[in-house]
N, C-alpha and C positions, 0 to 999 in steps of 0.2 A: 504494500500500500504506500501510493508516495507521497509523502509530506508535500504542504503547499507550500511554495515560495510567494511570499504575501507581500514582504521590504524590500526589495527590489535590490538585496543586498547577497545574491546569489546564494545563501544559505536555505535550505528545507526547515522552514519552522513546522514546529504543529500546529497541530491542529487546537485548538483552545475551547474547547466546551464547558460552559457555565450551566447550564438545563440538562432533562433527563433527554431531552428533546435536541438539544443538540448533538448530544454526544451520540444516541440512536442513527441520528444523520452522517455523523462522521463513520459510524461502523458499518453502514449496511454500505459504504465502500468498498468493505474486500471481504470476499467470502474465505479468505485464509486464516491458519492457524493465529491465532493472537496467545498474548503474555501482559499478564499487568503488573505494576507495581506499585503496591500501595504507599504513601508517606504522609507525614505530614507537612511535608515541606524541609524550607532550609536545608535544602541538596546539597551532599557532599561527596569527595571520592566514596566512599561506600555504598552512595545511593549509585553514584557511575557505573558502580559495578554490580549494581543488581540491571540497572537497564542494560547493560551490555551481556550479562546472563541471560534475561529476558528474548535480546535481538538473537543469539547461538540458537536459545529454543527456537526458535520462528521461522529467523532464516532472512533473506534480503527481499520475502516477499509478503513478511506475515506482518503484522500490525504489532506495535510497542505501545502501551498504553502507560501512561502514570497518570496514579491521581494523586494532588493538593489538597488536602484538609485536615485541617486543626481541631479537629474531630473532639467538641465539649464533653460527650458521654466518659469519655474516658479518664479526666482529667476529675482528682478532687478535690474538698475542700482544702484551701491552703496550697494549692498545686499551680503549677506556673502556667495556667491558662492562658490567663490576661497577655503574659510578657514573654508565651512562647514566640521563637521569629518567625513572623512572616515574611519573606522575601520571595514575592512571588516574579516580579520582572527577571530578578536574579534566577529564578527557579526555570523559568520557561529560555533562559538564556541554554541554563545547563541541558536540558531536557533537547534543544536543536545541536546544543554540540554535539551529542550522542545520540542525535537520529532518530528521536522517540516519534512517535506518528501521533497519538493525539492524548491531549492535557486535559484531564476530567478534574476542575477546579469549581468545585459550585460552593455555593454558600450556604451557611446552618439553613437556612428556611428551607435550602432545594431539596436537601437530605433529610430533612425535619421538616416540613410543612405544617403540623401539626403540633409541633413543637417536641417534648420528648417523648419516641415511643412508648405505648402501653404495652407492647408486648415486644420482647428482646431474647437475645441466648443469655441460657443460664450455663456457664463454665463448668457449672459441677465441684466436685469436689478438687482437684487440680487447681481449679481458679481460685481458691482460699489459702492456700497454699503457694510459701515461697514470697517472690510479687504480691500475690492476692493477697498475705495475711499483712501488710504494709500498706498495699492499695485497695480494700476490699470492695469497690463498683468498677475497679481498672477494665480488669479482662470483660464483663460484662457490658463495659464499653466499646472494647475493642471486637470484640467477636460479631455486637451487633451492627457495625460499621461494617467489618470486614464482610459480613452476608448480605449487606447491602449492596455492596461496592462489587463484590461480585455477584451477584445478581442481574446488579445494571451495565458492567461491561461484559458480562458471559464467554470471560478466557478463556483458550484450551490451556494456561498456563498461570499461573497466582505466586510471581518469585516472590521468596521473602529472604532478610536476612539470619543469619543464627546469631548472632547478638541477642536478640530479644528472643532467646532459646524458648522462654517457656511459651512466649504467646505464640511461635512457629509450632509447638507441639500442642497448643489448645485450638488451634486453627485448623490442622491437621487431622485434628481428633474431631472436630464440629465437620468437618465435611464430608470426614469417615459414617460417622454418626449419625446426620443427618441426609444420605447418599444423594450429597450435592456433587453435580458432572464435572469438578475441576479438577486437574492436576495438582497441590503443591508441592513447590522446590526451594530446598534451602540454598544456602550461601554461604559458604564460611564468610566471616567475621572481616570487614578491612579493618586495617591497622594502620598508626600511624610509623615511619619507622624503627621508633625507642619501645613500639609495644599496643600505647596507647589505641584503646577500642574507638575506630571515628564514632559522631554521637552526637548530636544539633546539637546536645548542652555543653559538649566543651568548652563551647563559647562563653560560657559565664565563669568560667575558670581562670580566676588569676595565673600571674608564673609558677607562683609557692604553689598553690593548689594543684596546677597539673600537673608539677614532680611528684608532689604527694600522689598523686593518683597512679602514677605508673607502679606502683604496690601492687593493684589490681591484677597488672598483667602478670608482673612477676610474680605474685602469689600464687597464682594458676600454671605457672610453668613451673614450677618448683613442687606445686601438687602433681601434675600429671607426671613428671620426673621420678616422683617415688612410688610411682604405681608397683613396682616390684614387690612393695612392700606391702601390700594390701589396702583397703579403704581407711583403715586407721593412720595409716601413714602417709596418705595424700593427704589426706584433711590436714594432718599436722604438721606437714611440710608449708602447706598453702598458708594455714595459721602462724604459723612463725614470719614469717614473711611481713605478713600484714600487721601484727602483732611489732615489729620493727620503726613501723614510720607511723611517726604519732601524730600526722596529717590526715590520716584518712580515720573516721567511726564505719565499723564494722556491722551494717544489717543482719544478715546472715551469711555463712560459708557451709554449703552444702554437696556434698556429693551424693546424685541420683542416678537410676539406671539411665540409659539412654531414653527412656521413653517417659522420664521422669517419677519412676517409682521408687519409693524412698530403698535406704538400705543395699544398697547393689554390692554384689559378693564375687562378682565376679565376668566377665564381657565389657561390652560395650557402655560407659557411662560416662557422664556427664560432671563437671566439679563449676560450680556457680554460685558466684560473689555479687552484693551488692554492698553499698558502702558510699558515705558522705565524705566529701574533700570541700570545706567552706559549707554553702549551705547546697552545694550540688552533690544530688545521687548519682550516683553511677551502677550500671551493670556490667558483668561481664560474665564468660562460661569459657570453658576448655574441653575438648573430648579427652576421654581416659579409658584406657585399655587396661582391665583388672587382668593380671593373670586368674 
C-alpha cells in the first residue's frame, strides 16, 4: 500500500486518520496483509523498531499501521496523565521516516464517544498481579484499548514490544481467550547503548537519575548470569545489584515462568524489575534459562 506524498517534499507520508471513518477509508486501500503498532506516542528508536518489525511481517506491499493515543483508561490516580508527551508533529515525522502507511491518531471522544466504557476486559487474575498490584485499573485499561484498537484496524499482525513483558502476555492471553483472529508478536526490548531500557519516561530523568537507573539493566544481567544457580540465585544476584545504588527504590524483583507463572523451577523464564529513580518508575525484564 503506498503512502501519499501530500508536501511536495518527495517523502511518502501517511496517511493521518483522526475518525473511525477515516481510517476505514484508508484500509479498504489494500487488501494485503497488515501489522499494527500500538503507542502512545512520543516515538523513539524502540518504537522504530517495532515499525520496522511490523514492515518484515508484511513485506513492501502490506500496510504498517500505528496508532497515537494517550489512552486515559489506563492511567491512574496521581499518574502522569496530564504531563505524558504528546509530540504528535514529531511522531508522524518518525512514522514517514520508517515508511508507516497510515496514522490512526483520534481523540478521547473518537475512542470514547460515550465517555468511559461500561463494559471492558477484565485481566483476570495476572492483571493484579506484579504491574497490576501497583496499578490496579492499569491492564484493565490497557487490554480495553488494545481490543479496540484492534478491532478497528483488523491486523493480520499486532507487534508489541517485551518491555512491557506482562501487558505482551495479558494481550496474548485476551486474544487466546477470547478467539480474536490476530497474530501477536513480540520484540525484544531496545536499548540504549550502556543498557538502558528506551521508554517515553526517560525523559523526565535527570543525569543522576538515569545513572541511577542503569541498576535496572544491570540487575537483570547479573540475575540471568547466575541462572546456573537456580531461581534462588538469580533473584539474588539481581538483588545485590540493585541493593548497590541507592538511587533507585525497588517495587518488586520477581522471577516468573515464561508465561508469567509464579515460582518457575526450571525452562524458560522471565526475571522482572520495577523500581523508582527521582519520582520516575521504571520497568524492565530479562529472559532466563533455569537449568
Amino acid at each position: 500500500m503506498p503512502s501519499a506524498s501530500r508536501y511536495g517534499d518527495g517523502v511518502n507520508h501517511p496517511i493521518v486518520a483522526r475518525t473511525r471513518d477515516d481510517l476505514a477509508q484508508a484500509l479498504a486501500q489494500s487488501e494485503n496483509e497488515s501489522a499494527v503498532v500500538m503507542t502512545l506516542g512520543a516515538l523513539h528508536e524502540g518504537h522504530r523498531a517495532l515499525v520496522r518489525a511490523a514492515r518484515e511481517l508484511v513485506g513492501s506491499g502490506g500496510t504498517v499501521l500505528v496508532t497515537i493515543f494517550v489512552n486515559p483508561l489506563q492511567f491512574g490516580p496521581g499518574e502522569d496523565f496530564e504531563r505524558y508527551p504528546r509530540t504528535l508533529e514529531a511522531d508522524l515525522a518518525v512514522c514517514a521516516d520508517e515508511g508507516v502507511d497510515v496514522v490512526f491518531a483520534p481523540p478521547a471522544e473518537e475512542l470514547y464517544p460515550h465517555g468511559e466504557p461500561q463494559v471492558g476486559i477484565v485481566p483476570g487474575p495476572l492483571g493484579a498481579q506484579l504491574e497490576g498490584a501497583a496499578r490496579p485499573t492499569h491492564f484493565a485499561g490497557v487490554l480495553t484499548v488494545v481490543a479496540k484498537l484492534l478491532n478497528l484496524t483488523v491486523p493480520s499482525y499486532a507487534v508489541f514490544g517485551e518491555k512491557d513483558y506482562q501487558q505482551l502476555t495479558l494481550v496474548r492471553r485476551m486474544v487466546a481467550d477470547l478467539e480474536m483472529p490476530y497474530e501477536i508478536v513480540g520484540v525484544p526490548t531496545a536499548r540504549e547503548e550502556d543498557g538502558l531500557a528506551l521508554s517515553s519516561r526517560n525523559r523526565y530523568l535527570s543525569a543522576d537519575e538515569r545513572t541511577a537507573a542503569l541498576a535496572l539493566s544491570r540487575a537483570l544481567r547479573a540475575g540471568a548470569g547466575a541462572a546456573a544457580g537456580g531461581p534462588d540465585a538469580v533473584v539474588a544476584a539481581a538483588a545485590a545489584e540493585l541493593g548497590a545504588e541507592p538511587g533507585v527504590v525497588v517495587d518488586y524483583l520477581e522471577l516468573r515462568s515464561d508465561e508469567l507463572a509464579p515460582q518457575p523451577r526450571h525452562g524458560p523464564a522471565r526475571l522482572l524489575v520495577a523500581a523508582r529513580a527521582g519520582t520516575t518508575r521504571l520497568i524492565d525484564n530479562i529472559a532466563v534459562d533455569l537449568p
